[in-house]
Biotite code that builds the C-alpha atoms (Angstrom):
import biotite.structure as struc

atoms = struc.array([
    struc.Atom([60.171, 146.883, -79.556], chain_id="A", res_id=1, res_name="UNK", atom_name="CA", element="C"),
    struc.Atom([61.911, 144.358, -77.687], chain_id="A", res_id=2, res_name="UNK", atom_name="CA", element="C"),
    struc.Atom([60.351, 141.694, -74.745], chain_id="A", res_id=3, res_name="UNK", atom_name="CA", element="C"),
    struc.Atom([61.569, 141.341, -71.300], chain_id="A", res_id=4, res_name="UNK", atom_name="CA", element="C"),
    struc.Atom([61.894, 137.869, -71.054], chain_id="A", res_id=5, res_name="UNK", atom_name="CA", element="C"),
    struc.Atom([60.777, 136.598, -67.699], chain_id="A", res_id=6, res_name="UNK", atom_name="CA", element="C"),
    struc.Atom([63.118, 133.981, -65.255], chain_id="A", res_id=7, res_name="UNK", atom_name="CA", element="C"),
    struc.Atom([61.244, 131.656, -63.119], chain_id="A", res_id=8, res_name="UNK", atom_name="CA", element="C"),
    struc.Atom([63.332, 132.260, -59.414], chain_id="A", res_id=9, res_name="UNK", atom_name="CA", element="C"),
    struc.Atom([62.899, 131.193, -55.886], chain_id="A", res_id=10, res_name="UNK", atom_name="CA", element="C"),
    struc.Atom([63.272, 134.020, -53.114], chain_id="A", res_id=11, res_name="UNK", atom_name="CA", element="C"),
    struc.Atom([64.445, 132.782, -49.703], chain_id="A", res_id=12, res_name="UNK", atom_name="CA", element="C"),
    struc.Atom([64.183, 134.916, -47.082], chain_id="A", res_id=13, res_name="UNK", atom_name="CA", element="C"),
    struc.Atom([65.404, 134.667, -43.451], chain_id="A", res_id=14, res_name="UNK", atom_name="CA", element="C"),
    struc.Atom([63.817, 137.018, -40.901], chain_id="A", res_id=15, res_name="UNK", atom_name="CA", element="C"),
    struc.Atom([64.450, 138.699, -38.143], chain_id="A", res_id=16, res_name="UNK", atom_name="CA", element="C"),
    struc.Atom([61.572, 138.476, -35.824], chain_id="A", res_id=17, res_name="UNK", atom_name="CA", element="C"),
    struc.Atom([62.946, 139.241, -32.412], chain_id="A", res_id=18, res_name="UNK", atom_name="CA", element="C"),
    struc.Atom([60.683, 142.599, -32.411], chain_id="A", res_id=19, res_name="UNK", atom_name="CA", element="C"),
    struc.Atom([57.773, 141.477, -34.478], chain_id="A", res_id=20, res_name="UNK", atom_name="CA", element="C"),
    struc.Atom([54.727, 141.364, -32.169], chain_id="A", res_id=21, res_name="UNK", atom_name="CA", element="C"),
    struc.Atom([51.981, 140.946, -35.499], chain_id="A", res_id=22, res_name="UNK", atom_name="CA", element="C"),
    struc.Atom([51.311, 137.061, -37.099], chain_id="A", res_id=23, res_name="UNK", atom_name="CA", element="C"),
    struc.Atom([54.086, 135.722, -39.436], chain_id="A", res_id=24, res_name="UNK", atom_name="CA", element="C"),
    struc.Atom([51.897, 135.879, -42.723], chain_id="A", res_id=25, res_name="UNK", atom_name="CA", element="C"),
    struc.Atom([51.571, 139.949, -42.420], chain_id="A", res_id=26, res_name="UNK", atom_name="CA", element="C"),
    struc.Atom([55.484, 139.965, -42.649], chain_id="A", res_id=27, res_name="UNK", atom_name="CA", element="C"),
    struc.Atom([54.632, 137.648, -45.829], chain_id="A", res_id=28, res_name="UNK", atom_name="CA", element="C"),
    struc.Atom([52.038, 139.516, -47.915], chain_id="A", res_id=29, res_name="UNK", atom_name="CA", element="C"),
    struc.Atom([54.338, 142.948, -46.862], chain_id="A", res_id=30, res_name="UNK", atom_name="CA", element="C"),
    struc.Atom([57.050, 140.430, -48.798], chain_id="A", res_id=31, res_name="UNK", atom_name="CA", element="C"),
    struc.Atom([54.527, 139.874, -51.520], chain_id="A", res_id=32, res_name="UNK", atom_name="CA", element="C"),
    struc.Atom([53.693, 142.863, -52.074], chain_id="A", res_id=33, res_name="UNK", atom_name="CA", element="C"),
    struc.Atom([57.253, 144.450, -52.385], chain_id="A", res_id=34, res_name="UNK", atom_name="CA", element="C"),
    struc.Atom([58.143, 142.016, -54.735], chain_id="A", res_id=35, res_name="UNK", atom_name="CA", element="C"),
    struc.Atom([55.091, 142.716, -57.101], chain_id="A", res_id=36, res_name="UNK", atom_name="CA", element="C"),
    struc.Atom([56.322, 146.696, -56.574], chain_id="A", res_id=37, res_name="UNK", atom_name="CA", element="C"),
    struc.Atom([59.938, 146.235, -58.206], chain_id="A", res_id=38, res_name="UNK", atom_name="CA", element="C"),
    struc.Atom([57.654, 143.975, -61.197], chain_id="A", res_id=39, res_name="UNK", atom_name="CA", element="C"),
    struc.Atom([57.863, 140.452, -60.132], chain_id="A", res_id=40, res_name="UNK", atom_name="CA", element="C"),
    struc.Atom([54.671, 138.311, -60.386], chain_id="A", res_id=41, res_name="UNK", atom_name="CA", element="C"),
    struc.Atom([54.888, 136.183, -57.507], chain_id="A", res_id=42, res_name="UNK", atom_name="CA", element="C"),
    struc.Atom([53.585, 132.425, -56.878], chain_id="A", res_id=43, res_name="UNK", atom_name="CA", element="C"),
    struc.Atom([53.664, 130.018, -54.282], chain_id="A", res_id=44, res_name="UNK", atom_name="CA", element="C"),
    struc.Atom([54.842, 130.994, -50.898], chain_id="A", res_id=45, res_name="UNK", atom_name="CA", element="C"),
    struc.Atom([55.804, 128.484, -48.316], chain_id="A", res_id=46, res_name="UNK", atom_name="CA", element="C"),
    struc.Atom([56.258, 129.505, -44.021], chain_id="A", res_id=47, res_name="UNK", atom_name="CA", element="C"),
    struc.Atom([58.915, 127.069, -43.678], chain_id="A", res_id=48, res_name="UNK", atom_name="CA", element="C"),
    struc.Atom([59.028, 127.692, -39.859], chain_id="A", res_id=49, res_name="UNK", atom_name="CA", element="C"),
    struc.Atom([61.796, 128.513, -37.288], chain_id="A", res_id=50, res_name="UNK", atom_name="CA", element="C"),
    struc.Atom([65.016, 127.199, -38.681], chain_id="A", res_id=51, res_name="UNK", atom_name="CA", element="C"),
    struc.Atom([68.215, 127.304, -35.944], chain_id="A", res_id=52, res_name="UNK", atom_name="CA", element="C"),
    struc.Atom([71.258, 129.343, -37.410], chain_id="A", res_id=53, res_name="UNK", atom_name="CA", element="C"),
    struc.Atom([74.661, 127.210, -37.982], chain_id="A", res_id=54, res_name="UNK", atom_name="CA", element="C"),
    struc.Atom([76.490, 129.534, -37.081], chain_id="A", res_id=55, res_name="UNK", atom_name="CA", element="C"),
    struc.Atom([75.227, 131.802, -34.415], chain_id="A", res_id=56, res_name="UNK", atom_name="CA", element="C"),
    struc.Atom([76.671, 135.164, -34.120], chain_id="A", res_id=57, res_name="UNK", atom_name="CA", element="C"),
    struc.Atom([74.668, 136.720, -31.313], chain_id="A", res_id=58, res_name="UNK", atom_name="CA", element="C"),
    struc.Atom([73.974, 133.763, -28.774], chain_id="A", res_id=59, res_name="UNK", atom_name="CA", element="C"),
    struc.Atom([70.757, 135.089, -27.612], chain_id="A", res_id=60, res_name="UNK", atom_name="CA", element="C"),
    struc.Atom([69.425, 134.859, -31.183], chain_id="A", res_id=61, res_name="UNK", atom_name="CA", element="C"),
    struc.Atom([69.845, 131.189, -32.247], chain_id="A", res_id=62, res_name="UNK", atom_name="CA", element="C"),
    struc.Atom([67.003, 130.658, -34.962], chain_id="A", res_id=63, res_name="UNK", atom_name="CA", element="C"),
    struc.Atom([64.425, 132.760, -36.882], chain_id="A", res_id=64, res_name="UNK", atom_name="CA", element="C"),
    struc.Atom([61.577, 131.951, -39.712], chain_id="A", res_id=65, res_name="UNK", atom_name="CA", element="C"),
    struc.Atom([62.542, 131.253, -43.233], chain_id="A", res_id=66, res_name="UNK", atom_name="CA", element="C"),
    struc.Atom([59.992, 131.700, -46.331], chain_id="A", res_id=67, res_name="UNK", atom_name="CA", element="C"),
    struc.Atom([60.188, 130.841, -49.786], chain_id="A", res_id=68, res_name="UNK", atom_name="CA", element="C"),
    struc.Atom([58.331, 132.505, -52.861], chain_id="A", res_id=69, res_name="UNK", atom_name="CA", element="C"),
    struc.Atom([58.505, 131.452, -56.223], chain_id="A", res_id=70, res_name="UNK", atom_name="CA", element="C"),
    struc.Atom([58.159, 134.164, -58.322], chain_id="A", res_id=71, res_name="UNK", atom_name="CA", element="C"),
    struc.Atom([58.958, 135.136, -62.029], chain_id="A", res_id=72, res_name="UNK", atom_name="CA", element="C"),
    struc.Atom([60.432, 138.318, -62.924], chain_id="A", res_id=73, res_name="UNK", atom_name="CA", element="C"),
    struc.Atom([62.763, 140.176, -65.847], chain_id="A", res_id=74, res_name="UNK", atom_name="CA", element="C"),
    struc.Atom([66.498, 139.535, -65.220], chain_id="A", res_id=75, res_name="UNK", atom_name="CA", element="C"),
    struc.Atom([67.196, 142.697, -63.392], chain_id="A", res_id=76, res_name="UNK", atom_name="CA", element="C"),
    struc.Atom([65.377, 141.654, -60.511], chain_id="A", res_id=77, res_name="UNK", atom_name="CA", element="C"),
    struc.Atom([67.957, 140.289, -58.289], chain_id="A", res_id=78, res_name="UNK", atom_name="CA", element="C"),
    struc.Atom([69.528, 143.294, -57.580], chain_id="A", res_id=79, res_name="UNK", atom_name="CA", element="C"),
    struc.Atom([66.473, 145.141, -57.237], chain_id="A", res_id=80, res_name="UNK", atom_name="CA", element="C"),
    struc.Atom([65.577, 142.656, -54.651], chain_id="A", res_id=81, res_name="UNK", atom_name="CA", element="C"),
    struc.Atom([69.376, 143.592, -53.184], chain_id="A", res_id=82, res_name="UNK", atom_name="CA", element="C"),
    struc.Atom([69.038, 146.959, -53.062], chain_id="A", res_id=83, res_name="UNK", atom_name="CA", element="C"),
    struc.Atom([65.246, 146.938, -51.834], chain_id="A", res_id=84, res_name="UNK", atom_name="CA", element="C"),
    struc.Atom([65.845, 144.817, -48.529], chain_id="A", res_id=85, res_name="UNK", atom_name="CA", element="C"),
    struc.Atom([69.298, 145.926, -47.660], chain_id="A", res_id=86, res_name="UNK", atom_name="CA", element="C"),
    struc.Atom([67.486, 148.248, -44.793], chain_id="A", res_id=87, res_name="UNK", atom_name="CA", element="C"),
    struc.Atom([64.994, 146.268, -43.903], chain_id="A", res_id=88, res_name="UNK", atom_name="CA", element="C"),
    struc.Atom([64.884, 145.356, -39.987], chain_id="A", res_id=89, res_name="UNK", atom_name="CA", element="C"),
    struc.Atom([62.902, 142.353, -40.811], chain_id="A", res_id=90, res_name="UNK", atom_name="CA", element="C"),
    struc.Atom([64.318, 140.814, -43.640], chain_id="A", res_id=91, res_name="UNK", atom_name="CA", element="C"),
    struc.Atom([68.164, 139.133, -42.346], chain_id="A", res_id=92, res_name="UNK", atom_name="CA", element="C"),
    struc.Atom([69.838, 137.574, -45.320], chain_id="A", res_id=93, res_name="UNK", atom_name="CA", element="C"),
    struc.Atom([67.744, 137.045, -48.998], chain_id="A", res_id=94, res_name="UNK", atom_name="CA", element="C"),
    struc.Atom([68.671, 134.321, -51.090], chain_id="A", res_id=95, res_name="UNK", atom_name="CA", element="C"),
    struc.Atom([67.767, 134.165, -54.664], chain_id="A", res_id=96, res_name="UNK", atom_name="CA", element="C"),
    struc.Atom([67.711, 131.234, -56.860], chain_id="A", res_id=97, res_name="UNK", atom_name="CA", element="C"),
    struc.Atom([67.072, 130.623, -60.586], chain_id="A", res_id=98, res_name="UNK", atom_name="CA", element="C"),
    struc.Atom([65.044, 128.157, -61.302], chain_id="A", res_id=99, res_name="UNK", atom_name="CA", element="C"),
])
């Protein structure tokens, strides 16, 4: 019986809160809590406010919030992560790192 090894990766994550009337960290722990679904154990999450775009497609949206979670997770999960968010309203762009 073989392992998993786990990777040590940071998940960026830039929403899309133009419809979102409920508090920021709601939209975080649903984050959380997806991630621990596809089997990632997840650390230290950081709000890391309203960032502005640099390169603005829609000129009426400009900015949105950006959050960070460090998490650690088998080597599969990237494209779990892909495949999970790829419909999600809330979620814009996802950015994973290895760390």
């Amino acid at each position: 019986m073989t392992e998993t090894q786990q990777r040590n990766y940071r998940a960026t994550f830039i929403l899309d809160t133009r419809n979102y009337e409920q508090p920021i960290e709601t939209l975080v722990s649903a984050l959380t809590s997806a991630l621990t679904e596809l089997g990632a154990t997840t650390g230290d999450s950081r709000n890391l406010g309203r960032q502005e775009f640099i390169r603005v497609t829609d000129k009426h949206h400009t900015g949105d919030v950006y959050v960070q979670i460090d998490l650690s997770a088998p080597a599969e999960l990237p494209g779990k992560v892909q495949e999970r968010f790829r419909l999600d309203k809330t979620v814009k762009r996802v950015l994973l790192e290895t760390l």
